[in-house]
C-alpha positions as CSV (number, residue, x, y, z in Angstrom):
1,X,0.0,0.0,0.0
2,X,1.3,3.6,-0.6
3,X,2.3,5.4,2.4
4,X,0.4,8.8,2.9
5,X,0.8,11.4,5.9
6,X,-2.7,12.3,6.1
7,X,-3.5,15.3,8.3
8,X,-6.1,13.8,11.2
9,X,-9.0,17.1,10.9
10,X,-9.0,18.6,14.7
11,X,-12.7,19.2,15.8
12,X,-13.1,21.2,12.2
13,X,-16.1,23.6,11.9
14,X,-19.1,21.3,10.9
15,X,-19.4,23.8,7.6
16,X,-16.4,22.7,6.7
17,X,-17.0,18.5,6.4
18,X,-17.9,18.5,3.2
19,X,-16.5,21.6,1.3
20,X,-12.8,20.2,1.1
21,X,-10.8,22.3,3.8
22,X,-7.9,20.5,5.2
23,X,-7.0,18.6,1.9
24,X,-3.7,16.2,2.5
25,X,-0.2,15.5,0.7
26,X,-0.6,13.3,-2.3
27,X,1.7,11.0,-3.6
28,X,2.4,9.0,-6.8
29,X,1.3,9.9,-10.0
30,X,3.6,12.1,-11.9
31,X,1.9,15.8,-12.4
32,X,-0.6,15.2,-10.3
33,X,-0.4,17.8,-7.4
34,X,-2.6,18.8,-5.0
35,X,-5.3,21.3,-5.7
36,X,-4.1,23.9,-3.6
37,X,-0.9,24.3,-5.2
38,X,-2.6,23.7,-8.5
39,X,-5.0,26.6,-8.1
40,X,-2.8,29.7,-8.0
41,X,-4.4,32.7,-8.0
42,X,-8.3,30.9,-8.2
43,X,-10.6,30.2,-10.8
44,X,-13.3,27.7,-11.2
45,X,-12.8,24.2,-12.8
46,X,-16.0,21.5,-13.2
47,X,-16.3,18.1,-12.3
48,X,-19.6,15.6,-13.2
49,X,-20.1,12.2,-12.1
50,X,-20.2,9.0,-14.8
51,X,-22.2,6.8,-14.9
52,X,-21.5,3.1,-13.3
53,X,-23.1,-0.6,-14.2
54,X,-25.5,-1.9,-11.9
55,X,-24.7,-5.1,-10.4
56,X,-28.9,-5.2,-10.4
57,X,-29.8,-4.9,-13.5
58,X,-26.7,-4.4,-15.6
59,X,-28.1,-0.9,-16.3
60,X,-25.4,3.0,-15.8
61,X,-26.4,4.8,-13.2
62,X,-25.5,8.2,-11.8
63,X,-25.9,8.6,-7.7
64,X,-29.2,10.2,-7.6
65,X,-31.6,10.2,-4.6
66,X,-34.0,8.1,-6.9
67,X,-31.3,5.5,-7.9
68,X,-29.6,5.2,-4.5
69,X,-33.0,4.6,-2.6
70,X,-34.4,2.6,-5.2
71,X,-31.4,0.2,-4.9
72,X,-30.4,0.2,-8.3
73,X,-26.7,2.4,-7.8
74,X,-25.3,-1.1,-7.1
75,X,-22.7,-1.3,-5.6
76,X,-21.7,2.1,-4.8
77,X,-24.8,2.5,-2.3
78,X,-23.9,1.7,1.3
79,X,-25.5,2.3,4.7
80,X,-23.9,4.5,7.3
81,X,-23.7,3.7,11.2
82,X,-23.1,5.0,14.5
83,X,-21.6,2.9,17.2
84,X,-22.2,3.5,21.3
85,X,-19.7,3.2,23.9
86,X,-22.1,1.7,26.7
87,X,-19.7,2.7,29.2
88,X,-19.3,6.3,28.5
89,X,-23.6,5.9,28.6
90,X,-23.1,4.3,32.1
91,X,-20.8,7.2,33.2
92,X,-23.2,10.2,31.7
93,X,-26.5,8.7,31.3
94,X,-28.6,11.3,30.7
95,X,-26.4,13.3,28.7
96,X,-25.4,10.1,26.2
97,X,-28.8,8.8,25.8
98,X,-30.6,11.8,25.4
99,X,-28.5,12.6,22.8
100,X,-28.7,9.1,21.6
101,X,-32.5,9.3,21.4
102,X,-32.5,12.6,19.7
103,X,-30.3,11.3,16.6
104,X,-32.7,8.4,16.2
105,X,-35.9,10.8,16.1
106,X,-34.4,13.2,14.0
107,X,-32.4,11.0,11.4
108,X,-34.2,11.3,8.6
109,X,-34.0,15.1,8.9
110,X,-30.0,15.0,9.8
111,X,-29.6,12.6,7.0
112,X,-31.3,14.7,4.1
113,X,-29.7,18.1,5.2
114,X,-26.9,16.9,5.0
115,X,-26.8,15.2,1.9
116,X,-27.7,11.6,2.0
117,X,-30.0,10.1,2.0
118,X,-32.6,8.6,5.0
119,X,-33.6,5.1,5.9
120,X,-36.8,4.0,6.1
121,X,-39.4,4.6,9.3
122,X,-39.1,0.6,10.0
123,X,-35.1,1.4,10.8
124,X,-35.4,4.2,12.5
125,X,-37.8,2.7,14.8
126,X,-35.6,-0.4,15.3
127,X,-33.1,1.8,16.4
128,X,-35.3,3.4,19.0
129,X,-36.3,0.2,20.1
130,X,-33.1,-1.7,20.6
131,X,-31.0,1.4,22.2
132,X,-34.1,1.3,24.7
133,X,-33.8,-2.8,25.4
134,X,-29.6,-1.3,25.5
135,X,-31.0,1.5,28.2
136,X,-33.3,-1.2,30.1
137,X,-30.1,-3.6,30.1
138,X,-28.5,-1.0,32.1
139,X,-30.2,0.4,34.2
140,X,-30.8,4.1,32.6
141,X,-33.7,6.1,32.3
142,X,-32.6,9.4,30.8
143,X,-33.5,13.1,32.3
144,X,-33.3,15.0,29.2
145,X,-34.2,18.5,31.0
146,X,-31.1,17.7,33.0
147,X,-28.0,17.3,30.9
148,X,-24.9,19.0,30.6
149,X,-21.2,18.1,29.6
150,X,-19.6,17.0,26.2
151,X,-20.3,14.1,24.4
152,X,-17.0,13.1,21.7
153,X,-17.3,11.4,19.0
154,X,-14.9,10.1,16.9
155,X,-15.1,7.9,13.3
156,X,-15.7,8.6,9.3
157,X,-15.6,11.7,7.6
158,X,-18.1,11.0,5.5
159,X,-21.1,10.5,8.5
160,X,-19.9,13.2,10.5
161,X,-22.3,15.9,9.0
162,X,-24.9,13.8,9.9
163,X,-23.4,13.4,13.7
164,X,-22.6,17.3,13.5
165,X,-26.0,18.5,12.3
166,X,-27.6,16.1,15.1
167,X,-25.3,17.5,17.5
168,X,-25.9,21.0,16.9
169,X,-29.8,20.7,17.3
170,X,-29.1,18.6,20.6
171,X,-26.7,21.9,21.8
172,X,-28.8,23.9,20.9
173,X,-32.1,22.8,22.7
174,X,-29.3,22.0,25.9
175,X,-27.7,24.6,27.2
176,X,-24.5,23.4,28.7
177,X,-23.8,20.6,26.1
178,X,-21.3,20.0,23.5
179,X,-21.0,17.8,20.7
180,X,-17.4,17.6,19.8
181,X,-16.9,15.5,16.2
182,X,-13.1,14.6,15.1
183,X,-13.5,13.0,11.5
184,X,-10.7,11.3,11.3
185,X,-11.8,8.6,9.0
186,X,-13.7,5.2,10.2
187,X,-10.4,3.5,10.9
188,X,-8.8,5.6,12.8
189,X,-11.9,6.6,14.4
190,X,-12.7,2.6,15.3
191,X,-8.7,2.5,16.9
192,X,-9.8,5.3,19.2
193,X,-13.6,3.7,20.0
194,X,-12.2,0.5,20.7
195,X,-9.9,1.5,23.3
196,X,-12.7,3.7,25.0
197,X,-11.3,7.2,24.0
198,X,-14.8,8.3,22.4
199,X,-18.5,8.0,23.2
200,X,-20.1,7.7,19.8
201,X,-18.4,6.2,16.8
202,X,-19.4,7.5,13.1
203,X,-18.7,4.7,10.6
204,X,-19.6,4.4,6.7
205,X,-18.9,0.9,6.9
206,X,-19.6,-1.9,9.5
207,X,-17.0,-2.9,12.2
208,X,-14.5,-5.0,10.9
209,X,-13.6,-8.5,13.4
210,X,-10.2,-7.1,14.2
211,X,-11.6,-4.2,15.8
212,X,-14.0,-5.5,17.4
213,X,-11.5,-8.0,18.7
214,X,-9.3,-4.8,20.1
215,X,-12.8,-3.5,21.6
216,X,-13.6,-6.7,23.5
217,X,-9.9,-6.9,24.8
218,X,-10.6,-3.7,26.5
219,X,-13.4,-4.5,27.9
220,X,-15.5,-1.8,25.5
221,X,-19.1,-3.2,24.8
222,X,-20.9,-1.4,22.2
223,X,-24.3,-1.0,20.2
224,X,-24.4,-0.3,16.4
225,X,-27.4,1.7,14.7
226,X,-28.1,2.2,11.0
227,X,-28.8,6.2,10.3
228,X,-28.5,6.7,6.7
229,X,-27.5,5.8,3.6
230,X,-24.8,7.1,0.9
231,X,-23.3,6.6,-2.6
232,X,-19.8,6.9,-3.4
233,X,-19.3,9.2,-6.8
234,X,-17.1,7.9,-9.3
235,X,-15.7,11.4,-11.1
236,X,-13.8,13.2,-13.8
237,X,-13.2,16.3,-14.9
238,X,-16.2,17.9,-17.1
239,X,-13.8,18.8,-20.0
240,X,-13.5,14.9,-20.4
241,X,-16.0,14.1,-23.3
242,X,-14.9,11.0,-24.1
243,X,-15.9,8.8,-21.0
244,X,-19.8,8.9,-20.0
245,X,-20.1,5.7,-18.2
246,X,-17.8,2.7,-16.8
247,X,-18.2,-1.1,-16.0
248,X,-17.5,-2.5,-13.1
249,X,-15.0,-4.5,-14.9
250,X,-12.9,-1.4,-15.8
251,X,-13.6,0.5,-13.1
252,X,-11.8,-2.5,-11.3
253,X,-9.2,-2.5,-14.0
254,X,-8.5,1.1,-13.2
255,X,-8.0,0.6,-9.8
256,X,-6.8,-2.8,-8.5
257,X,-3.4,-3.2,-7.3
258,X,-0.8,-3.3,-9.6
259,X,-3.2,-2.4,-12.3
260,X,-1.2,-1.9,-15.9
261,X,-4.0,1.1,-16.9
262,X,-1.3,3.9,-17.1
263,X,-3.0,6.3,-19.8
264,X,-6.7,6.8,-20.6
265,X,-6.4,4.7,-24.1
266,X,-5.1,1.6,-21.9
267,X,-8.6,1.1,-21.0
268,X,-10.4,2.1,-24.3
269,X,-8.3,2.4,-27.3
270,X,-10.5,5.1,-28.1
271,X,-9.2,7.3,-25.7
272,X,-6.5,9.5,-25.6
273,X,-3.0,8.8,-24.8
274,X,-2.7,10.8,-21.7
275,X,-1.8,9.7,-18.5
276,X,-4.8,9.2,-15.8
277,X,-4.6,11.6,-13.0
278,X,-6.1,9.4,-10.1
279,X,-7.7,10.6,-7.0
280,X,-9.4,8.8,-4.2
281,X,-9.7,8.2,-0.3
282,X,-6.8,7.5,1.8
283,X,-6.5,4.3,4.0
284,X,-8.2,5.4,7.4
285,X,-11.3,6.1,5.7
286,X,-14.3,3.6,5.4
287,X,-15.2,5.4,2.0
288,X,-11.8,3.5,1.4
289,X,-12.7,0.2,2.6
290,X,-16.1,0.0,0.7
291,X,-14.9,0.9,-2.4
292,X,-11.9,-1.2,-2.3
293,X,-14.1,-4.3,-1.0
294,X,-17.0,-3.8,-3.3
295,X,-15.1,-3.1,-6.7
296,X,-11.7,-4.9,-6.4
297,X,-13.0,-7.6,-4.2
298,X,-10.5,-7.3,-1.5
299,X,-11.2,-4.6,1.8
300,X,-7.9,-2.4,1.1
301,X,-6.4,-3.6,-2.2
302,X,-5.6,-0.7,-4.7
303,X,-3.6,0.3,-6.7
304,X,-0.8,2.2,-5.1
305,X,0.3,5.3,-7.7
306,X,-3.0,7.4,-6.8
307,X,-3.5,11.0,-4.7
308,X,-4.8,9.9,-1.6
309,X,-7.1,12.1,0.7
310,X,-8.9,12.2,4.4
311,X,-11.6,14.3,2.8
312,X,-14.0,13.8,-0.6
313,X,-13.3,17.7,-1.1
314,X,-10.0,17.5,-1.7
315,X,-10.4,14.6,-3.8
316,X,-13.1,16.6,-6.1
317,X,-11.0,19.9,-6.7
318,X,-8.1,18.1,-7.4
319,X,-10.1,16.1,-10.4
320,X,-11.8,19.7,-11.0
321,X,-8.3,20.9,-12.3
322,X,-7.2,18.6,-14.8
323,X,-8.4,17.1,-18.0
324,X,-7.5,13.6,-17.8
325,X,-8.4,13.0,-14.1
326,X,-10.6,10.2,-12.2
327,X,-11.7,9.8,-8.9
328,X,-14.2,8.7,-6.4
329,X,-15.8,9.9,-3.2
330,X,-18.5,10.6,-1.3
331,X,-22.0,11.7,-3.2
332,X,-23.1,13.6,-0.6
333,X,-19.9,16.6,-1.6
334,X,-22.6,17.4,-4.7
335,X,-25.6,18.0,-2.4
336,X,-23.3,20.3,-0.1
337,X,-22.0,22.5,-3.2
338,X,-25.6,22.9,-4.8
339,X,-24.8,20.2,-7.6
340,X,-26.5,17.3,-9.2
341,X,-25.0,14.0,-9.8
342,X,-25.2,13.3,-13.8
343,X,-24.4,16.9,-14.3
344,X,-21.3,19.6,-14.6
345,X,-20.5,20.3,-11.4
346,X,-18.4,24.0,-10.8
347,X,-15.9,23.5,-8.4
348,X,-14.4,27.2,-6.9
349,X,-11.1,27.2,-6.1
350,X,-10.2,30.2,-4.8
351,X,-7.6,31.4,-2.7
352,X,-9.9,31.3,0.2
353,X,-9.5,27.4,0.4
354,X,-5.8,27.6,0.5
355,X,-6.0,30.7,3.5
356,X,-8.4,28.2,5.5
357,X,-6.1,25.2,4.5
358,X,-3.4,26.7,6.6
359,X,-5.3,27.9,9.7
360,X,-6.5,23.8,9.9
């Protein structure tokens, strides 16, 4: 696997989750630079998503909210998770599960203002009644005009709007309470929750046995709930005219480890003869994990020439400003800009990113 250095967000404003600030080194490829250095003076650049095979029906698909929930973006569609650390409920009850029990009756709303997309009722009232069998199991019944103190939560990038915009509406109705989210990518999130450094775990992808392993070794017991659902965007740069949709057979060919596709025509002969600016996730991220799992068969094999990036942002500028890139990321970035999956897609890079970059 390519080493990276990515830079772990700290506590980053939750405006900021989605829009690309705190974008990483990037390694590999020859030419391909990150966006901030790429950008100079500013400008705007477009991106638009193609179109991938469903595994359902064979059909090309973009990441719409019709195609996601429908089930037929397959198998880019994936549900998203948070994890509780029954502990840290044992040691602030009231201020945990209250905060617990207001995610569960407002994730539908937290979901879709945020970009993704929301389960349906029949999940959302699982979750309500198996944190309450979780609450009856130990003991706790919640005073939520009582509760003060700060609930951290660590995990993916990707669900932390989600965890953010919950959080905010919790602070806001509490006076006294704080909802501190480090997205630092599912993995790196799971290392922390499963030596009982964080309350509530984000995650874009289920807990894999190792961890869990590491969590039972220190004695953390846990409860998982499903709060949304996502796509993962496969992308290039809106001047490319030549690609409109890809099979999951080349999209694997593209990005399997060792893969031999070098320039665009190594995959279509058709295309030119330019080298393929690639752009993705970094290693910590559950983003990572699904799409490595799901479209190269293997959770973590890649390819190991690619720009790799703790945030879908980044990953989207940086395809914004060249021709003859690819990528893939989180959906949810087109719903946070005002875009629409299937369509050009104006990415501004302006020197405001770059000032912001530097504060992080």
């Amino acid at each position: 696997m390519m080493a990276t250095d990515p830079t772990t967000t700290d506590l980053v404003s939750r405006r900021k989750f989605l829009t690309g600030v705190g974008a990483t080194g990037v390694g590999g490829l020859a030419g391909c630079t990150g966006f901030l250095e790429q950008a100079g003076g500013g400008g705007e650049a477009a991106i638009s998503t193609v179109a991938v095979e469903s595994d359902e029906d064979g059909e090309f698909y973009h990441p719409t909210e019709e195609h996601i929930e429908s089930g037929v973006y397959s198998p880019l569609t994936r549900p998203l998770f948070i994890f509780v650390n029954h502990t840290s409920l044992e040691e602030q009850p009231d201020l945990i599960a209250s905060y617990v029990q207001f995610y569960f009756e407002g994730q539908h709303d937290f979901a879709r203002e945020t970009g993704y997309y929301a389960t349906d009722d029949e999940t959302r009232e699982q979750n309500m009644e198996e944190f309450q069998i979780v609450l009856d199991d130990l003991g706790i019944d919640p005073d939520s005009e009582s509760v003060e103190g700060t609930i951290d939560c660590s995990g993916s990038n990707t669900v932390a709007p989600i965890t953010s915009a919950a959080g905010e509406d919790f602070e806001n109705e509490h006076e006294g309470t704080s909802v501190a989210v480090n997205p630092e990518g599912t993995g790196a999130g799971f290392s922390d929750f499963a030596t009982g450094g964080s309350d509530i775990q984000s995650a874009s992808r289920d807990i894999l046995d190792e961890e869990a392993e590491e969590a039972e070794a220190n004695d953390v017991e846990y409860s998982q709930y499903e709060i949304g659902w996502d796509g993962l965007a496969v992308v290039k740069n809106a001047q490319n005219d030549w690609m409109e949709e890809i099979t999951l057979d080349d999209l694997q060919a593209v990005w399997e480890f060792e893969s031999e596709i070098e320039q665009w025509s190594d995959l279509d002969d058709e295309y030119p003869d330019e080298e393929i600016q690639l752009w993705g996730r970094d290693s910590d991220s559950g983003t990572f994990d699904y799409f490595t799992e799901e479209i190269n068969g293997e959770l973590g094999s890649i390819r190991t020439d690619y720009s790799a990036h703790t945030d879908t942002g980044s990953i989207m500028e940086g395809v914004a400003e060249s021709e003859y890139a690819f990528g893939w990321g989180g959906v949810g970035y087109f719903a946070e800009i005002g875009g629409e999956p299937g369509e050009d897609v104006e990415v501004d890079g302006g020197e405001g990113d770059e000032d912001e970059d530097e504060e992080e």
